[in-house]
C-alpha positions in Angstrom: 42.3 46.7 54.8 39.4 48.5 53.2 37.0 47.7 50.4 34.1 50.2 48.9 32.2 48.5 46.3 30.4 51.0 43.9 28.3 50.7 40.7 25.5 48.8 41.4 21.7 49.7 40.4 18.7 48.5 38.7 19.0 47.8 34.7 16.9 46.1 32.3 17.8 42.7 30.8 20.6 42.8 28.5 21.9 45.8 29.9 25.2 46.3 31.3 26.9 47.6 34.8 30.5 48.4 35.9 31.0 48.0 39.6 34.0 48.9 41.4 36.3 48.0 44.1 38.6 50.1 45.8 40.9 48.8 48.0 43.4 50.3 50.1 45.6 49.2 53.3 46.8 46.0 51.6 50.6 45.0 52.7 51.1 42.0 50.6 52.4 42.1 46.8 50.5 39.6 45.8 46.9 39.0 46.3 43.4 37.9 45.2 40.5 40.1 44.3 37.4 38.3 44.2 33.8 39.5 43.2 31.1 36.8 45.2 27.6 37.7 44.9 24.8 36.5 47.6 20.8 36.7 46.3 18.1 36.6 48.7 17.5 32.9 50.1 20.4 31.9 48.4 24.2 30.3 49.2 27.1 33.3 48.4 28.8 32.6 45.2 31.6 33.3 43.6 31.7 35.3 40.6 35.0 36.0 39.6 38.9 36.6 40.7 41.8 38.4 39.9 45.5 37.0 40.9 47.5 40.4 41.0 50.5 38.5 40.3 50.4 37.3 36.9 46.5 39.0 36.3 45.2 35.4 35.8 41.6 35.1 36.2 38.7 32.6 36.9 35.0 33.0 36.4 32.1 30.8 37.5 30.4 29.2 33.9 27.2 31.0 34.8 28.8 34.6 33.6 31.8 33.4 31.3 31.3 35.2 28.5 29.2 37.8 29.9 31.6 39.5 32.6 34.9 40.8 32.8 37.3 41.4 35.9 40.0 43.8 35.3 42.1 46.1 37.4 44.3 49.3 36.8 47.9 50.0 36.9 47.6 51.1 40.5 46.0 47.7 41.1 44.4 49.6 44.0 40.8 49.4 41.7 38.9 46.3 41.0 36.0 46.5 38.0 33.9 44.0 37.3 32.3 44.7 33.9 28.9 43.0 33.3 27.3 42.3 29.8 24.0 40.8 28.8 22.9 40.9 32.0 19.6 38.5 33.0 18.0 38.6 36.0 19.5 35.6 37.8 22.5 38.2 38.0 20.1 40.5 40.4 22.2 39.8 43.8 24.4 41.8 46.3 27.5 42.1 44.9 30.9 42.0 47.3 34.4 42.3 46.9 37.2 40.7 48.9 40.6 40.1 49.2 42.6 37.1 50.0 46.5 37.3 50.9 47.7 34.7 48.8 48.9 35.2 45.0 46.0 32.3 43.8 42.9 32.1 45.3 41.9 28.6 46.4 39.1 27.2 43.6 37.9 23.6 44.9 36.3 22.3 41.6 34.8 25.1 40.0 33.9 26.9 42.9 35.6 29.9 44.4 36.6 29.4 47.8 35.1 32.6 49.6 35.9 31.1 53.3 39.9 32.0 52.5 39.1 35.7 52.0 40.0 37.4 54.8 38.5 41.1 54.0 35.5 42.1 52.8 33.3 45.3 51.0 30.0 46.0 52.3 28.4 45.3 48.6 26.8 46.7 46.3 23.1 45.8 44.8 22.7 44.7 40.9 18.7 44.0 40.5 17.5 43.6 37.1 14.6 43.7 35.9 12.8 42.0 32.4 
């Protein structure tokens, strides 16, 4: 399995960015596509997740609202559209997958150790 993240770059508060994941390889039907994000001196997080079963979704609180996960009929491309961005959003971005049709959300946090494949990220730094 393969992962290229895309999209990343510098932008000004309030601005947006689309990143992308392509993924190819995978041999399950159903899956979970997960955007985690890791910032310098800090724990990885996870941002968001797409079940490609039933295209249900979860988001952490910090970017309800603000981000939006979405795939294509394909399903072989991941977006992660983000709004309003601020720059506690500055962080590398990754994508993953995780062979199961849910991913595994303890709380409200997104389980990353249960995804199996991983992108090599892509940087988001804004600026105010």
């Amino acid at each position: 399995v393969q992962l290229v993240e895309s999209g990343g770059g510098l932008v000004q508060t309030g601005g947006s960015l689309r990143l992308s994941c392509v993924v190819s390889g995978l041999t399950f039907d159903d899956y979970s596509i997960g955007w985690f994000r890791q910032a310098p001196g800090k724990e990885r997080e996870g941002v968001s997740c797409l079940s490609s079963s039933d295209g249900s979704t979860y988001y952490t609180a910090s970017v309800e609202g603000r981000f939006t996960i979405s795939t294509g009929n394909a399903k072989n491309t991941v977006w992660l559209q983000m709004n309003n961005l601020k720059p506690e959003d500055t962080a590398v971005y990754y994508c993953a997958t995780y062979e199961a049709e849910h991913p595994v959300v303890a709380g409200s946090t997104l389980m990353a150790e249960y995804f199996d494949h991983w992108g090599q990220g892509t940087q988001v730094t804004i600026f105010s």
